[in-house]
N, C-alpha and C positions, 0 to 999 in steps of 0.2 A: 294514334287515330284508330281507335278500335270500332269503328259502327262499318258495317258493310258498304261498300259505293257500286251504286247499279247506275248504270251507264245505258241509256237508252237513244236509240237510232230510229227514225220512223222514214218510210219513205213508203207515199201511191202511185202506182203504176211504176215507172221506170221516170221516177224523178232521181236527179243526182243528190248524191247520199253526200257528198260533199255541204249543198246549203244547209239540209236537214241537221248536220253533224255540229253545224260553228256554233249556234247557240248553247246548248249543251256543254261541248267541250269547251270552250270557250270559258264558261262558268265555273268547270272542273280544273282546270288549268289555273284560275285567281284562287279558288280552294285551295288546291293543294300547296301553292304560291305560302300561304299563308299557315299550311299547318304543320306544328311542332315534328319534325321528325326525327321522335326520342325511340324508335324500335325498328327492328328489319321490318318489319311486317307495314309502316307507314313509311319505309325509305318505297319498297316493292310496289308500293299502292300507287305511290308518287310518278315513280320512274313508267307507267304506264300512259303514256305523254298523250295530246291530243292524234301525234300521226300514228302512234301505236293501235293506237281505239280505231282509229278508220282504216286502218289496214284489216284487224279484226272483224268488223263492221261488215266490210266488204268482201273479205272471204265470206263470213256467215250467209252474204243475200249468193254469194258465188255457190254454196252450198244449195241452197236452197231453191235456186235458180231452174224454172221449169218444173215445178214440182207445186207452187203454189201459184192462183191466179187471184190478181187483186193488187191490193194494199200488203204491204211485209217491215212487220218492225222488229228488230235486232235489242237486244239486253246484252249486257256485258257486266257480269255478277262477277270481281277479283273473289277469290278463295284465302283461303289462309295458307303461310306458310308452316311448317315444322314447327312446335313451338324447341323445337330442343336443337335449330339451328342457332348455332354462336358465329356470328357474322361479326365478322372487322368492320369496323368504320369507311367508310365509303362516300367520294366527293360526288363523286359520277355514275350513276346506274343505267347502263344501256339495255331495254328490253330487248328482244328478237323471239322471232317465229320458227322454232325449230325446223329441218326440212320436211318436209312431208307430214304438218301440222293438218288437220284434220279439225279447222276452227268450226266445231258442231257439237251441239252438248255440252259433255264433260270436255274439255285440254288444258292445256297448258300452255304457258308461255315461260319462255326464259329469258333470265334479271343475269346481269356479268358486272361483275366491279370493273369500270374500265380507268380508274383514277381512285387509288387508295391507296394505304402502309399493304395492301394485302389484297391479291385476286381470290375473287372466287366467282361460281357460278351453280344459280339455283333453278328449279321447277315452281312457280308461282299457280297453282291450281286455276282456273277459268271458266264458268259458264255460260257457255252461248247459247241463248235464247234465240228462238226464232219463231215470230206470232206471226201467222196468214189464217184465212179463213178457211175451214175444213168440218166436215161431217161429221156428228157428232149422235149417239143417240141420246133422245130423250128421255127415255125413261129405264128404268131394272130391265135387262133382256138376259134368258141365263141362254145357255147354250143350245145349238140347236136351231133358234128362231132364225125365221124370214124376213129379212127387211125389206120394212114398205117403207113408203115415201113417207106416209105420217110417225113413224118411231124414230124421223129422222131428222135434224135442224143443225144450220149453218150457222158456225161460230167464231169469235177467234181463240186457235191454241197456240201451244208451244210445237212445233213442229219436229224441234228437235230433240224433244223428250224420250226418245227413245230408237231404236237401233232404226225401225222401218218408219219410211213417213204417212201419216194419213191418207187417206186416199179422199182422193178432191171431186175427181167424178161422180154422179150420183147417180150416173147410169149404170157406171160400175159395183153398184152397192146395192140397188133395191134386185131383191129376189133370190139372194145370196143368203148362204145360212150363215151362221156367227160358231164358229170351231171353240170358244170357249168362251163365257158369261161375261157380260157387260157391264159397270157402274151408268147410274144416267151421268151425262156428259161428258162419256168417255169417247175420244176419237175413234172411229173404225181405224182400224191400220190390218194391211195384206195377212199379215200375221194373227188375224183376228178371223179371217174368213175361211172357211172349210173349201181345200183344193177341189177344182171343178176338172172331170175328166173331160178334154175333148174328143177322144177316140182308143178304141182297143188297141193291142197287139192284133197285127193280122190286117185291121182296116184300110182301106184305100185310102191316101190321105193328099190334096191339092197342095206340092208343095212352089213356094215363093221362094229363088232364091236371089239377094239384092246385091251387089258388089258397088264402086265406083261409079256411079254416074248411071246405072244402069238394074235390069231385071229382068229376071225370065222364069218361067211357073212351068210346071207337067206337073206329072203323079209319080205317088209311087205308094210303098206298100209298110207298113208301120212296123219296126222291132220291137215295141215294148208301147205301152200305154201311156197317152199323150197327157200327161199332168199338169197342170198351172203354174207355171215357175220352175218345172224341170224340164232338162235338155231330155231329146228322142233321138234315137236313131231311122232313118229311115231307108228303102230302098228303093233307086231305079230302075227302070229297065235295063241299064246294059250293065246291072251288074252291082255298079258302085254304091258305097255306103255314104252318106251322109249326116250330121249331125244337126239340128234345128232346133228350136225352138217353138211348142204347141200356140198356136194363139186364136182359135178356135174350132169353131166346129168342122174335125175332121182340116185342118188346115194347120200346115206347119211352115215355118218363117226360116231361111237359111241364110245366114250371113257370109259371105264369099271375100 
């Protein structure tokens, strides 16, 4: 069985991914039923069973989870294996999810002979897709540029196409310069935006700090310059040093 098998998951809003899933898998499951499994590589395909797919499925929206608003549909692209593994013959092929599997993008999944002349256990490559609607620009922007609302239109991408996720807000995006050149239809992603200083070293800075159930704000006075996505030091009055986070103007965020 050598053609690719993309495995597709759709779910709007926070409908259960269980209905969305049985037709599909359902169909994938009488395929595989039926086809020839004369290579490791269609034993591996095979052994990715309907409750493997929705366990994957659902890590990916668990991934993705508060990060996109909308509609969110999940791909599940198997990969090839090694062509230069020599695999035993095998009755029974249990997939499983490595610990601390990271089902986003690139992974993996691991196949284990659990019924054969012979164990073994492989890394089965895996792409997880993950399509939400997100910002996109419309046309060539090289670096530099200001974005307005008209260079700008809502699409669906792959979200998980790369390390940071697009950014969904579009408050967050018009007026912002772009730290390195755009393709049209390319997603804005954080890593795409030139860091915005919110305050000097030296500055007075309102700082929030939130712990359990709870919050309390003063001032104090800033150690180093309050960057977009880097930690600051800051001080109070009686002395003690603090660590925060800048999240606006002159305003730093402390987690207690």
């Amino acid at each position: 069985m050598d053609k690719l098998l993309r495995i597709t998951a759709a779910r709007a809003g926070a409908a259960a991914p269980a209905r969305t899933l049985a037709a599909p898998l359902g169909l994938l499951a009488l395929l595989l039923a039926w086809a020839p499994l004369s290579s490791a590589q269609a034993a591996a395909e095979a052994a990715l069973d309907a409750d493997t797919l929705q366990r994957i499925q659902a890590l990916g929206e668990q991934a993705g989870a508060g990060l996109a608003s909308g509609g969110m549909r999940v791909e599940i692209e198997p990969g090839r294996l090694d062509p230069r593994l020599r695999l035993a013959p095998c009755e029974r092929i249990e997939p499983y999810l490595p610990p601390g599997t990271r089902v986003w993008g690139r992974s993996r999944i691991g196949l284990r002979c659990v019924q054969g002349a012979s164990a073994w256990n492989v890394s089965l490559p895996v792409t997880v897709k993950v399509f939400a609607p997100a910002w996109v620009v419309a046309t060539p922007l090289p670096a530099g540029s200001v974005l307005v609302e008209s260079n700008l239109q809502q699409v669906e991408v792959d979200w998980a196409a790369a390390a940071t996720p697009p950014v969904a807000d579009l408050d967050r995006l018009v007026g912002r310069q772009l730290s390195r050149p755009l393709t049209a239809g390319a997603p804005v992603r954080v890593a795409d935006l030139r860091q915005r200083q919110w305050f000097g070293a030296g500055d007075t800075v309102q700082i929030v700090a939130r712990g359990q159930g709870f919050s309390v704000s003063g001032e104090g006075q800033a150690m180093g310059p309050g960057l977009e996505g880097q930690p600051v030091r800051v001080r109070i009055d009686n002395g003690r040093v603090l660590s925060g986070q800048p999240v606006g103007t002159n305003r730093v965020e402390v987690q207690l």
